[in-house]
C-alpha positions as CSV (number, residue, x, y, z in Angstrom):
1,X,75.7,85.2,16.4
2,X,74.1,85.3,20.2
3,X,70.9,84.1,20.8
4,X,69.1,87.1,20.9
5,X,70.6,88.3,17.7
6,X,69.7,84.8,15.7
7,X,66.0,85.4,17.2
8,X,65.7,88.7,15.8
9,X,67.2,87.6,12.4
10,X,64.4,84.7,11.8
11,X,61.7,87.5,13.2
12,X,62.7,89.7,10.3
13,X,62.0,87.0,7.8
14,X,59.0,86.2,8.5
15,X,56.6,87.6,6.0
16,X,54.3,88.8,8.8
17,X,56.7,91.2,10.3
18,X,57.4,93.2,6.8
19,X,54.3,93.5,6.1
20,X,52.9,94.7,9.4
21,X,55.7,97.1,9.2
22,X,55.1,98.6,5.6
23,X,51.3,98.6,7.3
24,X,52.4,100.9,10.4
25,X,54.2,103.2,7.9
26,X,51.3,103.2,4.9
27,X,48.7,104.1,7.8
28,X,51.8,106.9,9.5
29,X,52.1,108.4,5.6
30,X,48.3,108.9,5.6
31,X,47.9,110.9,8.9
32,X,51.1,112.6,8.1
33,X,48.8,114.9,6.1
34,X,46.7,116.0,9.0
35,X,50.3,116.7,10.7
36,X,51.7,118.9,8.0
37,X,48.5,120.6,6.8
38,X,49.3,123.7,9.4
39,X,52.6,124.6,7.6
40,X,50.9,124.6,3.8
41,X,50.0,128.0,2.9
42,X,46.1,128.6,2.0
43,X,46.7,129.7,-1.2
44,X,48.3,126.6,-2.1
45,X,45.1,124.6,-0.8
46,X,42.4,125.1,-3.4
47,X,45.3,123.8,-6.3
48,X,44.1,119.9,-5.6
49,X,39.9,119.6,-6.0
50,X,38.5,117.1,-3.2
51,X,37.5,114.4,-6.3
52,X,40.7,114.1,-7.6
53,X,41.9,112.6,-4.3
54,X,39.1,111.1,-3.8
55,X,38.9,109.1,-6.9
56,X,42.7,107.7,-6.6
57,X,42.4,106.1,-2.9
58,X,39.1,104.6,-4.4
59,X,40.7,103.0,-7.1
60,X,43.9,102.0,-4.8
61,X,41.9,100.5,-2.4
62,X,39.7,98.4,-5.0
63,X,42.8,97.4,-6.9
64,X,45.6,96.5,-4.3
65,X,43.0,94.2,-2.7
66,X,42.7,91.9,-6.1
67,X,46.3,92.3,-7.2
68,X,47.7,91.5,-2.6
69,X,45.3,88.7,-3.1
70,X,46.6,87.1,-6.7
71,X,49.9,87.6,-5.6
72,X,49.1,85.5,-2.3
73,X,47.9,82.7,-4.8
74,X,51.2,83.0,-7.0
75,X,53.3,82.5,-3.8
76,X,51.3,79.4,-2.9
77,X,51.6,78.1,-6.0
78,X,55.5,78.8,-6.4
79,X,55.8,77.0,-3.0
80,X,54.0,74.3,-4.1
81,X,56.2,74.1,-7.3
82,X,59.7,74.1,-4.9
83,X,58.2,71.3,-2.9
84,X,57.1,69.1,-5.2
85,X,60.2,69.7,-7.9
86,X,63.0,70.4,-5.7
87,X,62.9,69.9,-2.3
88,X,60.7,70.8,0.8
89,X,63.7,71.4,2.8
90,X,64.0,74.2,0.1
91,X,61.0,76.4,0.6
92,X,61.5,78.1,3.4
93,X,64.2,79.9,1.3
94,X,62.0,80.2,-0.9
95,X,59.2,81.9,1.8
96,X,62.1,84.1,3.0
97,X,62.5,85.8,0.0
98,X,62.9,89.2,0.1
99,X,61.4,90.3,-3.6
100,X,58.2,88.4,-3.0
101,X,58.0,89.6,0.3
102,X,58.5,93.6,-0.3
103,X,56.0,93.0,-2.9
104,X,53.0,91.5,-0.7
105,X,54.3,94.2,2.0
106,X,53.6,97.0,-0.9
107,X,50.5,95.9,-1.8
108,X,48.8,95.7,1.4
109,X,50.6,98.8,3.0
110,X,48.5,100.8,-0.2
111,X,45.4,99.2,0.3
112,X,45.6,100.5,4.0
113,X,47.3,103.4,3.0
114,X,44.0,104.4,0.5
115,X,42.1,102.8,3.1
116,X,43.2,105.2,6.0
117,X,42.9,108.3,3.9
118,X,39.6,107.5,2.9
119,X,38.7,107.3,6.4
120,X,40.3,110.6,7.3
121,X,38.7,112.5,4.6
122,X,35.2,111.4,5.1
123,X,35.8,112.4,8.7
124,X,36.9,116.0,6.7
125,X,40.4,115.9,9.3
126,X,43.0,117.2,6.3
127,X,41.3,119.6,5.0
128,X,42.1,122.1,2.0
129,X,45.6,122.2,3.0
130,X,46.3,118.5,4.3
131,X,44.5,117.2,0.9
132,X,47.5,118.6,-1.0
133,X,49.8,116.9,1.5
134,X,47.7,113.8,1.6
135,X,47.8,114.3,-3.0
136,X,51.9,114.3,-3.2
137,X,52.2,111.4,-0.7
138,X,49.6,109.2,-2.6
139,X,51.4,110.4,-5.9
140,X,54.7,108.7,-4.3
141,X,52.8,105.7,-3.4
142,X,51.4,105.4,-6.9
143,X,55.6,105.5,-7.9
144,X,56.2,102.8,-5.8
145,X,53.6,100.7,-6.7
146,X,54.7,100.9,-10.3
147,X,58.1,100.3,-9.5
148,X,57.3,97.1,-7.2
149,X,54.9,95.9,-10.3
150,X,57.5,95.9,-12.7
151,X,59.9,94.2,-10.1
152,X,57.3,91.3,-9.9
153,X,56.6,91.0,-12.7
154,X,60.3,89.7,-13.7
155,X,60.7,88.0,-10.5
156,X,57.8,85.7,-11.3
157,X,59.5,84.7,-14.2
158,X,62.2,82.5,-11.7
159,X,60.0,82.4,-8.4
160,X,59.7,78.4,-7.6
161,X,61.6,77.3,-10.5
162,X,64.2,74.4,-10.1
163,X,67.3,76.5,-10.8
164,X,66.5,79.8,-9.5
165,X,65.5,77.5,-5.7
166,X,69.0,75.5,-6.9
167,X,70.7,78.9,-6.6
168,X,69.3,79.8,-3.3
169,X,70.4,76.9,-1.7
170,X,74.2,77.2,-3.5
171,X,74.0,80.9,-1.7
172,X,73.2,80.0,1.4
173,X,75.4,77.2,1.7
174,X,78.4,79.3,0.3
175,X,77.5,82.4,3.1
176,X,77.9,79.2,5.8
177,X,80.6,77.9,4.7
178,X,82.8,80.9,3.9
179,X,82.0,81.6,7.8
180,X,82.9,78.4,8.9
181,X,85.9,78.7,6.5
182,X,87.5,82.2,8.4
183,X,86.2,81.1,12.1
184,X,86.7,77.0,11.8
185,X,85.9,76.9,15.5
186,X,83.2,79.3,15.6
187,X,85.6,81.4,17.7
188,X,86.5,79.0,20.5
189,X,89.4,76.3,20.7
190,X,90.2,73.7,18.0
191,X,89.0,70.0,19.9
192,X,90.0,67.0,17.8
193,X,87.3,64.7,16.8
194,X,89.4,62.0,18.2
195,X,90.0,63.7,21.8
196,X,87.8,62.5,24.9
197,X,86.5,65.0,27.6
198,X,88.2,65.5,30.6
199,X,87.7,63.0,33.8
200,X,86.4,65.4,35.8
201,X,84.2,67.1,33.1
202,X,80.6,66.9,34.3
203,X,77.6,66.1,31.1
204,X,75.1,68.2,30.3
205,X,72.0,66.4,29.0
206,X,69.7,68.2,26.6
207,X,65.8,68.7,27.5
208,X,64.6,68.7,24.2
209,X,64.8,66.4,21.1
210,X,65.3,68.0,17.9
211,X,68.3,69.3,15.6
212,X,70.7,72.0,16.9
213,X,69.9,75.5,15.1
214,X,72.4,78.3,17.3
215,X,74.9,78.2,19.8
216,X,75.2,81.0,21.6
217,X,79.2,80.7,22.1
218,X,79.3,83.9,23.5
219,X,77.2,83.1,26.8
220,X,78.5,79.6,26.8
221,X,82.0,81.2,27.2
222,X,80.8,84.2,29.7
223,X,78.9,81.2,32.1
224,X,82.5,78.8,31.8
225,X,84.2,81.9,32.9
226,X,81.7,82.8,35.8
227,X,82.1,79.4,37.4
228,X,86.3,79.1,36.2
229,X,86.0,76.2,34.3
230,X,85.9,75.0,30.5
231,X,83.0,74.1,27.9
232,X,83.6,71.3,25.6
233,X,80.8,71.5,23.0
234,X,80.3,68.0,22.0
235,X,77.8,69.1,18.6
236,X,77.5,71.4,15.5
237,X,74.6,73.2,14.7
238,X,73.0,71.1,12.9
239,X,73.0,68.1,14.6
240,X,70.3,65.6,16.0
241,X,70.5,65.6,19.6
242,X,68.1,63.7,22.3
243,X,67.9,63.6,25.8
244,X,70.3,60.5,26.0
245,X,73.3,62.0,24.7
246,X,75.3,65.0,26.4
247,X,75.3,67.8,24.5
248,X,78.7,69.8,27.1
249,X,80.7,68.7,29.1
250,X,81.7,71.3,31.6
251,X,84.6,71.6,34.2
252,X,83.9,73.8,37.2
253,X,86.0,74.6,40.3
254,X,83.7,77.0,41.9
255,X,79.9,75.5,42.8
256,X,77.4,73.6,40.9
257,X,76.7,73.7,37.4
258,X,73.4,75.3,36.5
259,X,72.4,73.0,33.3
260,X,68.9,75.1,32.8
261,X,71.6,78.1,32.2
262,X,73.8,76.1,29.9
263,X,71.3,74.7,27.6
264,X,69.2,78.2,27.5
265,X,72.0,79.2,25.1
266,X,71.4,76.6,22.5
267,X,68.4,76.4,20.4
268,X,66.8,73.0,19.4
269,X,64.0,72.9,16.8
270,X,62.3,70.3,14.4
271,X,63.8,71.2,11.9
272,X,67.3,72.3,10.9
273,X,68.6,76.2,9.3
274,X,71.0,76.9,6.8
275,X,72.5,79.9,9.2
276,X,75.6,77.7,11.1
277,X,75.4,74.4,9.4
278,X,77.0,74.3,6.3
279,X,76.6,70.8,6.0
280,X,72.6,71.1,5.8
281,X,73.1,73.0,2.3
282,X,75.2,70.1,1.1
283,X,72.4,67.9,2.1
284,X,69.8,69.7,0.5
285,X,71.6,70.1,-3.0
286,X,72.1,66.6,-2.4
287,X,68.1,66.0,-2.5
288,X,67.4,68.1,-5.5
289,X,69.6,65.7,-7.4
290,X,68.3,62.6,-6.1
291,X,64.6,64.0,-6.9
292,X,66.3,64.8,-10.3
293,X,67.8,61.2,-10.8
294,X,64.4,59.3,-9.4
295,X,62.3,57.8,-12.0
296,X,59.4,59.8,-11.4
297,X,61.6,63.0,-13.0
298,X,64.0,61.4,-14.6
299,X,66.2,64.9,-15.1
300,X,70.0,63.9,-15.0
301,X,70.8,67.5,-16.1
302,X,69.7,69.2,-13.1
303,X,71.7,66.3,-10.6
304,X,74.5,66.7,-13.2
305,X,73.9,71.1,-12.4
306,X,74.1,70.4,-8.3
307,X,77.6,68.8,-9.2
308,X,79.2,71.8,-10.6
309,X,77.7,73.8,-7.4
310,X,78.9,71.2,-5.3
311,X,83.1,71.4,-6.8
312,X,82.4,75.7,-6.3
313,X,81.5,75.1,-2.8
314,X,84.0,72.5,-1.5
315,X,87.0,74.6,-3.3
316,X,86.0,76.9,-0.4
317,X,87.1,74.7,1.9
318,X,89.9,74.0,4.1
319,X,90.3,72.3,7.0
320,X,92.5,74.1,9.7
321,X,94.0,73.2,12.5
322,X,94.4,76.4,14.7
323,X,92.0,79.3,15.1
324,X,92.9,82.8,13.3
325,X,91.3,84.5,16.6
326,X,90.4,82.8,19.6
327,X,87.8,85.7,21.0
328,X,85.8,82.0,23.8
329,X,89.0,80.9,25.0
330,X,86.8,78.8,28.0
331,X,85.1,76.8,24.9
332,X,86.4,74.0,22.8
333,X,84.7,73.0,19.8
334,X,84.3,70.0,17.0
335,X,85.8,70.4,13.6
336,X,83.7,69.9,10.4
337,X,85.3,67.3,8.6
338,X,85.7,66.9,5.0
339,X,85.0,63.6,4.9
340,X,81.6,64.6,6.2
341,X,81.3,67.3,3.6
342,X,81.8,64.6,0.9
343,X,79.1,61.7,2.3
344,X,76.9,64.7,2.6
345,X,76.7,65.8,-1.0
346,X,78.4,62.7,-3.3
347,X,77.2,60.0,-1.8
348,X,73.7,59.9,-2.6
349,X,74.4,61.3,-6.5
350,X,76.6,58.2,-6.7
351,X,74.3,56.0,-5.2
352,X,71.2,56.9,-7.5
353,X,72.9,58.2,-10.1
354,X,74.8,55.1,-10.7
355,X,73.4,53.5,-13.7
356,X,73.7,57.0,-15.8
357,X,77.0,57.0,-17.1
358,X,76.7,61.0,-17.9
359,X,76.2,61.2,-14.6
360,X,78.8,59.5,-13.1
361,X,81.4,60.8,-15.5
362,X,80.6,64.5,-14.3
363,X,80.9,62.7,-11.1
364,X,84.1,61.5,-11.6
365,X,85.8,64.8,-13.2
366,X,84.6,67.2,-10.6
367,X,86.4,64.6,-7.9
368,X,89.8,65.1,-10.4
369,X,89.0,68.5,-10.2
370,X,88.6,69.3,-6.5
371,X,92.0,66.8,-6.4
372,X,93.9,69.4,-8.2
373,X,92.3,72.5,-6.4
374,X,93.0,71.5,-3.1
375,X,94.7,67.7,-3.1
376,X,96.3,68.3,0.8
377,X,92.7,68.4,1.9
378,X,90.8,66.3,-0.7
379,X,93.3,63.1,-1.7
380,X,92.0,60.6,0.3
381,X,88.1,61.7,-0.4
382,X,88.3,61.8,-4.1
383,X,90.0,58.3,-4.4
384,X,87.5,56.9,-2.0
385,X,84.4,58.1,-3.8
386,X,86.6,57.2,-7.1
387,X,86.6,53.7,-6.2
388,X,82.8,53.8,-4.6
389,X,81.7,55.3,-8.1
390,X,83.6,52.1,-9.7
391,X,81.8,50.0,-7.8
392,X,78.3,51.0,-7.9
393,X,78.8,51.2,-12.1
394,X,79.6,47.6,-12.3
395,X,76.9,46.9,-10.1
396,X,73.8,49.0,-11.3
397,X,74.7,49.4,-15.2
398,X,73.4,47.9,-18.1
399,X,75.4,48.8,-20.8
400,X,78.8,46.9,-21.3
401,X,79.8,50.5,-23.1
402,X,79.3,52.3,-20.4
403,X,80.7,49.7,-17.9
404,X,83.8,50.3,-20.1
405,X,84.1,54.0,-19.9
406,X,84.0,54.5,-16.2
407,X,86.9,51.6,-16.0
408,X,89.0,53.5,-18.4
409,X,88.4,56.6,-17.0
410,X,89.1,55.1,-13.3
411,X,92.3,53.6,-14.7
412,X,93.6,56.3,-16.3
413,X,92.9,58.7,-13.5
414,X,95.0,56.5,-10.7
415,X,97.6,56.2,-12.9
416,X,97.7,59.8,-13.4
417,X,97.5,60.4,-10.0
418,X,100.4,58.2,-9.0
């Protein structure tokens, strides 16, 4: 995704921008009337009486007011609820949804829809014929309000909630990942973790401090081909970079290299986004279970939950060594490694999780089971969070029962496995 095009996406999800837009077309569908009203015949006119009209954008304008303005409070409240009981890293999904949003962009495109025509006909510009026009279009608008309401009404029911926000996150993450699954290097060539830069590779230092959001390969690719050289992209989206640290290196045999240029085509924020960093959905499934497994909630069930999410996301991945399509051929990129996908989501389950033994013993079968879905990529993982997960249970439990279970359970599994 270019820059440009990764603007424009998080502009469209604001709530702002839908419902300034379904406000542009409310107000277009009342004057629409004064448009058409030449092409109704006069006959037709005198079929709708000026009250009936009248009376409906009275009662749309008092109503959608109240009901934009408890809806407003619901929203607050639900993300309220999603940062105190999941995760604040969680609510912007939870602000980006789309239900809640066409809902508040309903409500307040009718009030200004009723609003505007009430305006229009007090000013007496439709008319005997544009009142009939301006009658079927608030007719429609009455449909859609009635259709949005009944929408709402069942989307309160899971708006906020633990395992509806639980969900979100588990779709994001799996709409990353499967990317980063097809295009491994984001499109560019495959860089091992382990290989250095070239000599003559000059750094590029970022202005800004702040976690990596987009990287506009694309550019990066044009501007190494402008100046015949190569990009080596030393960070994922997603990481935390800072002004000591190079962010590219870059080889050039024609003139200086323009670093303003360079770094205009990665975005640094405050904060990181779900969009090219897989690895930030694994995080954040990894707080909702450690909220779950504090003390404060006490709620093994929902960190046991994030487990299953976590073994239907990593049997997604698969690490490869090649790219399927190399369409930046001047760019060289890290790999995401699975080890890293691992520490991101297991470790801190095991870690607080580690006097429950129900926990830890969903633990320990969804690591047997992501060893038989994929054991070429996950062997060496699943044994060394097996043996962690040993270690912390001797350590942090009580109970010389459960003690017992995860040791026979540990036992069996590597003799199994050998």
């Amino acid at each position: 995704m270019s820059k440009w095009q990764w603007l424009l996406s998080q502009l469209t999800r604001k709530l702002w921008f839908r419902a300034c837009l379904f406000a542009v077309l409310a107000v277009l569908s009342a004057l629409i009337s004064i448009v058409l009203k030449p092409y109704i015949p006069p006959h037709i006119g005198g079929i709708v009486g000026a009250d009936a009209v009248d009376n409906i954008l009275n009662i749309l304008a008092s109503s959608m007011l109240a009901v934009t303005t408890f809806s407003l409070s619901i929203m607050v409240s639900a993300y309220g609820a999603a940062t105190t009981s999941v995760t604040p890293r969680a609510t912007r999904l939870v602000i980006e949804d789309r239900t809640t949003q066409n809902v508040l962009a309903t409500f307040i495109g009718s009030f200004l829809f009723s609003l505007v025509g009430i305006i229009a006909r007090s000013m007496g510009a439709y008319g005997e014929q544009g009142r009939v026009v301006l009658f079927i279009v608030t007719l429609i608008v009455i449909g859609l309000i009635i259709i949005t309401l009944l929408a709402w009404i069942q989307h309160l029911s899971l708006l906020g909630r633990v395992g509806e926000t639980t969900s979100r996150v588990e779709l994001v993450t799996r709409l990353s990942l499967e990317t980063r699954v097809e295009v491994p290097y984001m499109g560019a060539n495959p860089w091992p973790a382990e290989a250095q830069p070239p000599i003559n590779a000059i750094a590029v230092y970022p202005d800004e401090i702040g976690y990596v959001q987009n990287i506009d390969l694309h550019s990066l690719n044009a501007y190494a081909e402008s100046i015949n050289g190569e990009l080596y992209l030393h960070c994922q989206a997603g990481a935390f970079v800072h002004t000591a640290q190079p962010i590219i290196w870059l080889t050039s045999s024609e003139g200086e290299i323009d670093s303003a240029e360079v770094l205009s085509n990665i975005i640094i924020s405050a904060e990181r986004s779900f969009d090219q960093d897989p690895r930030f959905g694994f995080s954040v499934l990894a707080e909702i279970a450690s909220r779950a497994l504090s003390p404060a909630v006490n709620d093994p069930g929902t960190a046991i939950d994030v487990i299953g999410r976590a073994v239907r996301l990593l049997a997604l991945w698969e690490e490869k060594t090649e790219e399927p399509e190399r369409r930046y051929p001047r760019c060289y990129v890290r790999p995401i490694k699975t080890a890293d996908l691992f520490d991101d989501i297991f470790n801190p389950i095991a870690r607080d999780g580690a006097a429950l033994v129900e926990v830890q013993l969903r633990l320990l079968k969804a690591l047997q089971a992501l060893n038989k879905i994929n054991r070429a990529a996950f062997a060496a993982d699943t044994r060394r969070y097996i043996s962690l997960i040993a270690q912390l249970s001797e350590t942090a439990m009580v109970s010389p029962q459960d003690k017992a279970k995860i040791s026979s359970w540990v036992k069996q599994y590597v003799l199994h496995d050998e």
